[in-house]
N, C-alpha and C positions, 0 to 999 in steps of 0.2 A: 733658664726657663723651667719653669717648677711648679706645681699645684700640691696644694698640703687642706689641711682642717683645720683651717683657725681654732673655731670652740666646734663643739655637734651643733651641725644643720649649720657649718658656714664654711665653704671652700673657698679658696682662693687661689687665684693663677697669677703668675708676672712673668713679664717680660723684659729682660734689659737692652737700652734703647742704646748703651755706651756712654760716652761722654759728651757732656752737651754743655757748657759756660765754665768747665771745670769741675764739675759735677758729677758724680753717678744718675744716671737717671733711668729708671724702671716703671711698667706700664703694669697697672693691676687690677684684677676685674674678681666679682665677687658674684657668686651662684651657693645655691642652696645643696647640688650636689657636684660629688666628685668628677663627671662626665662633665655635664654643663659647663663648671672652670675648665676643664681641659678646652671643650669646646671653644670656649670663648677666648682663652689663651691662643689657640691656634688660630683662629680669629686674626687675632693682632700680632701673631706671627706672619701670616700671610700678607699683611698690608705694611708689615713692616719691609719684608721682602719684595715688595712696589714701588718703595720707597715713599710712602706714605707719611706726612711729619705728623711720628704718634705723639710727637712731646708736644704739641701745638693746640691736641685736639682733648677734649674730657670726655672720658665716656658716660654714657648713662643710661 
């Protein structure tokens, strides 16, 4: 789980969901600053830990 700056003025958070058909699969959300991706990273950390199916769902 990580948040970086793509280019200026575009963060990005992910989360890895594990393995899911063979797959890697990771959940990524985009905010304009660096809090807001954490934010929202944490987000879908918390629904991950509910056991919420993140691979099921798009965010938007």
């Amino acid at each position: 789980m990580y948040a970086y700056e793509f280019k200026p003025g575009l963060w990005v958070g992910s989360v890895d969901l594990g393995w899911i058909g063979g797959k890697r699969r990771r959940k990524v959300v985009y905010a304009p600053t660096e809090a807001e991706a954490i934010s929202k990273r944490d987000d879908l950390r918390r629904a991950l830990q509910l056991e919420v199916n993140l691979a099921a769902r798009r965010a938007r």
